[in-house]
C-alpha positions in Angstrom: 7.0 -27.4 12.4 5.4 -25.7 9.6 4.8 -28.5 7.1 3.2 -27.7 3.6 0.9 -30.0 4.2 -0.9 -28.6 7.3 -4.0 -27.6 6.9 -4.6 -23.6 6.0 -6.6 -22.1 8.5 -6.0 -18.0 6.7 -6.4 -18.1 3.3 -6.3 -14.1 1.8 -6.0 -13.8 -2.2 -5.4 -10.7 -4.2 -7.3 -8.7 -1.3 -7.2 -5.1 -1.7 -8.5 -2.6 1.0 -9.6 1.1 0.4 -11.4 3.2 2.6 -12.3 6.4 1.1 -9.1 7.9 -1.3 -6.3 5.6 1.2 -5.4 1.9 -0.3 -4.8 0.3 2.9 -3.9 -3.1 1.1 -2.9 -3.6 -2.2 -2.6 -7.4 -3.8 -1.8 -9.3 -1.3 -1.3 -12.6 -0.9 -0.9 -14.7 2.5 -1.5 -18.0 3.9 -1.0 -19.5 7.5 -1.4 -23.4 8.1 -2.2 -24.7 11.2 1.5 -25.4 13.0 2.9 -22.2 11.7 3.8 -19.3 14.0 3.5 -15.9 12.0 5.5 -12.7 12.4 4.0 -9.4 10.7 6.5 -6.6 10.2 6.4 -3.0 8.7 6.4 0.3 9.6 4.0 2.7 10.7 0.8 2.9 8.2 2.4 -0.2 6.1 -1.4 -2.0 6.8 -0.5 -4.6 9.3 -3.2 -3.7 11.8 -5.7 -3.7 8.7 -4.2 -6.9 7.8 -5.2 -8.5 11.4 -8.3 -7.2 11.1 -9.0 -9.2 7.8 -8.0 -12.4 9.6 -9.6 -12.0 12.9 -13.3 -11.4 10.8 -13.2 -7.8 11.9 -12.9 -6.5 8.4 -14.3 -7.2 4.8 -12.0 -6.6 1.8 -12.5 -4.4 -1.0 -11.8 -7.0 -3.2 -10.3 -10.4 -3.4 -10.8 -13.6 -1.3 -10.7 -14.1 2.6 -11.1 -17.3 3.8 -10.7 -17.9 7.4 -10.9 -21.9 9.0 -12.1 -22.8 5.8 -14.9 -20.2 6.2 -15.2 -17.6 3.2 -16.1 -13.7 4.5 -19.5 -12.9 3.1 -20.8 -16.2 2.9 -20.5 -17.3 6.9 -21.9 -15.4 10.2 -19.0 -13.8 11.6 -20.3 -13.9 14.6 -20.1 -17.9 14.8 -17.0 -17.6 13.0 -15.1 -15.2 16.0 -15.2 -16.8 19.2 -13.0 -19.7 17.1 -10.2 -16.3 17.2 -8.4 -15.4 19.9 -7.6 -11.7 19.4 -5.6 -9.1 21.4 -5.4 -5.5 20.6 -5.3 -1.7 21.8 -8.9 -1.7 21.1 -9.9 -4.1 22.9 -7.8 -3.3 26.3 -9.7 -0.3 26.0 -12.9 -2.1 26.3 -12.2 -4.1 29.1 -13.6 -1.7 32.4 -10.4 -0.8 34.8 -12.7 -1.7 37.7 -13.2 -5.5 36.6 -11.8 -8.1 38.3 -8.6 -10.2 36.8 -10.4 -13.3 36.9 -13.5 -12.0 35.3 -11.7 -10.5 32.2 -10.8 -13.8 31.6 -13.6 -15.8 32.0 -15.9 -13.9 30.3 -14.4 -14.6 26.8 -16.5 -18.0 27.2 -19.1 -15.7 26.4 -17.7 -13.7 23.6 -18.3 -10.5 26.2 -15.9 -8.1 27.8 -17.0 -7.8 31.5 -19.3 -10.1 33.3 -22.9 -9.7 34.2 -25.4 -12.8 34.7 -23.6 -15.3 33.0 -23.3 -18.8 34.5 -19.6 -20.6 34.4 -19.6 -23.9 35.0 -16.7 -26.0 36.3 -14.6 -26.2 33.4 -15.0 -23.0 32.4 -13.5 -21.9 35.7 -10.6 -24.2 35.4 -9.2 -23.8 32.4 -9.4 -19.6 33.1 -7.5 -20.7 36.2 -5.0 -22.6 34.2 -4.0 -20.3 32.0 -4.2 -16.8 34.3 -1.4 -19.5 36.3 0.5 -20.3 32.7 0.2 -16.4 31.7 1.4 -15.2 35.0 -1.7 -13.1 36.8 -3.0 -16.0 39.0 -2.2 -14.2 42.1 -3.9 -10.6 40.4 -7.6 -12.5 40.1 -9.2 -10.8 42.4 -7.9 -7.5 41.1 -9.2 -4.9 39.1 -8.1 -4.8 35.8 -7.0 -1.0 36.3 -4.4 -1.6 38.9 -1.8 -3.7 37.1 1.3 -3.0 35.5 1.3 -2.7 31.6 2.9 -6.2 31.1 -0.1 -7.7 33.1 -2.4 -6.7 31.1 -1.2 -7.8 27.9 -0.4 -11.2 29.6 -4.2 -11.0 31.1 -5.4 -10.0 27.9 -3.8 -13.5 25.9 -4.7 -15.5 28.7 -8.2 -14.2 28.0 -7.7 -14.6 24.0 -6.6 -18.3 24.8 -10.0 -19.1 27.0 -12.0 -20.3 24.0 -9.4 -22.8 22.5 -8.7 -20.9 20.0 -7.4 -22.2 16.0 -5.7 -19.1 15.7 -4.5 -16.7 17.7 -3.7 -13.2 16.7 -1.7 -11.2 18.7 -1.4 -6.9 18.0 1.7 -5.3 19.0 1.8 -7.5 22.8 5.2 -5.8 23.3 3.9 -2.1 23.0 4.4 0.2 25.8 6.3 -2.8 28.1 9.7 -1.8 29.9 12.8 -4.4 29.1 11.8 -6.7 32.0 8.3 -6.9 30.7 9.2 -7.2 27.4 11.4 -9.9 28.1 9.1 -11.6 30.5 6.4 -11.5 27.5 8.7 -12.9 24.9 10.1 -15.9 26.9 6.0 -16.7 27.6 5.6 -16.3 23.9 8.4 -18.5 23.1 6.9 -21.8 25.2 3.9 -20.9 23.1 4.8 -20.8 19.9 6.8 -24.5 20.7 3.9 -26.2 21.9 2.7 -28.3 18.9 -0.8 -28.4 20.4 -1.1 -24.4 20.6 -3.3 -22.9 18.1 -1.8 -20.6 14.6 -0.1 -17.8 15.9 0.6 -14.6 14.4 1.9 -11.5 15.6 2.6 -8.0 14.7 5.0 -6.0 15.9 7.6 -2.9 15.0 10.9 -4.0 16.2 12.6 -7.7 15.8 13.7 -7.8 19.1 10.0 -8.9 20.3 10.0 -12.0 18.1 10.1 -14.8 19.9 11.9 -18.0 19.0 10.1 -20.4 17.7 8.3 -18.0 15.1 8.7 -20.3 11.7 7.4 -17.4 9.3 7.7 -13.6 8.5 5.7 -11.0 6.0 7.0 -7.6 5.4 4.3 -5.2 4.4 5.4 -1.8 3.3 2.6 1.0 1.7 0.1 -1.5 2.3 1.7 -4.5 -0.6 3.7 -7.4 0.6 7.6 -6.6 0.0 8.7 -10.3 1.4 6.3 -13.7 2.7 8.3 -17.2 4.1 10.8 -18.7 6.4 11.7 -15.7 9.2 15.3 -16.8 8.2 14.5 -15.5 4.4 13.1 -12.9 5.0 14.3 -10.7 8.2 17.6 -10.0 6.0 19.2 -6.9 6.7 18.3 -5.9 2.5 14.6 -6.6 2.8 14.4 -5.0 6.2 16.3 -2.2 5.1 13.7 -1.7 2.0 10.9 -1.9 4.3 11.8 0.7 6.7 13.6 2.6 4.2 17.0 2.8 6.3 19.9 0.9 6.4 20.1 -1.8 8.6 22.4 -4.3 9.8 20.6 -7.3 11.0 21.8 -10.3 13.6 20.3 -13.6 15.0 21.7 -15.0 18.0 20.1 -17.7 20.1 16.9 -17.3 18.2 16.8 -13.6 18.7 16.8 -10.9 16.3 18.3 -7.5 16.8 18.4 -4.3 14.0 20.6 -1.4 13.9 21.1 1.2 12.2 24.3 0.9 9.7 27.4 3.0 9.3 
């Protein structure tokens, strides 16, 4: 996996983001080809969310190039562009009504909407949102609202529902936020068959803590104060000295099984 020669489908090049007096980004540089599987890491306010949002066609740089499945922002219609993203984030879930039905949350990403009203699904649509509420583990929550389940059914509802459209790439916000162990556990293994199916769309996922990467993940970039402190193989650059820069704390970092852990040193 993750060949040089795979074909780029994020393409961002000395991109710098300000918003008022803050520097959210600051020169960075990042590519993702098509069979790679993407972990972003930093701490809080490093720019990683603001990074997402550059590749999922939410955001315009300041400056620099974007180019996004060989589109370039400000010369293509995001709105053609999006529905070839699957996205999952806080703000989002927040849009999705608690009364809506499982199955409908789902669905309606066919349409680009959140919450369905008079659109027509035919056949195949419904399929495949069966297929992959069964894959994602909320098959037997369709009929339910959206309000009622558990935090880990949600953000499994919510990628099922990012994955509806076929997706190129699939960008993934902070999945493991607010999930208990089992939850977190029960996301990451999910992940995991994900990220090792070579038909599955780019992935890349952000995150706080090493311990929600899943196996399979082939690359890492550490963003600290909105600049790039390390981009390549996850084994290169989740070192406990470039981890320890980027959260400013020593660290003592181990891999086992595939699995990253982090603690705090002496």
């Amino acid at each position: 996996m993750a060949s040089v020669d795979s074909e780029p489908v994020v393409e961002i090049r000395d991109v710098d983001v300000i918003r008022g007096q803050a520097h959210l980004l600051r020169r960075v540089d990042w590519t993702v080809r098509a069979d790679q599987r993407w972990v972003l890491l930093g701490p809080n306010g490093a720019g990683k969310t603001t990074l997402l949002q550059l590749a999922s066609a939410q955001m315009h740089p300041s400056s620099g190039e974007v180019r996004i499945l060989g589109e370039t922002m400000g010369a293509v219609d995001v709105f053609e562009l999006r529905p070839r993203i699957g996205l999952t984030s806080a703000a989002i879930a927040q849009r999705i009504s608690a009364a809506e039905r499982v199955g409908d949350v789902v669905v309606s990403a066919g349409y680009a909407v959140v919450g369905r009203w008079r659109e027509r699904y035919d056949v195949h649509d419904l399929t495949r949102a069966a297929m992959l509420m069964q894959q994602w583990g909320v098959a037997p929550m369709a009929h339910r609202p959206f309000g009622t389940l558990s935090e880990g059914e949600r953000k499994r509802t919510q990628i099922a529902r990012a994955l509806m459209t076929d997706p190129e790439l699939l960008l993934l916000d902070e999945p493991g936020a607010g999930l208990d162990l089992a939850g977190r556990e029960d996301l990451v293994s999910r992940l995991t068959d994900l990220a090792r199916d070579a038909y599955a769309p780019a992935q890349v996922l952000v995150t706080h803590h090493v311990e929600e990467i899943p196996p399979g993940y082939t690359h890492a970039l550490l963003l600290r104060e909105g600049e790039v402190l390390a981009a390549g193989p996850v084994g290169d650059v989740l070192t406990a000295p470039l981890l320890s820069e980027a959260f400013a704390l020593p660290l003592t970092v181990q891999r086992q099984d595939g699995r990253f852990t982090a603690r705090r040193s002496g």
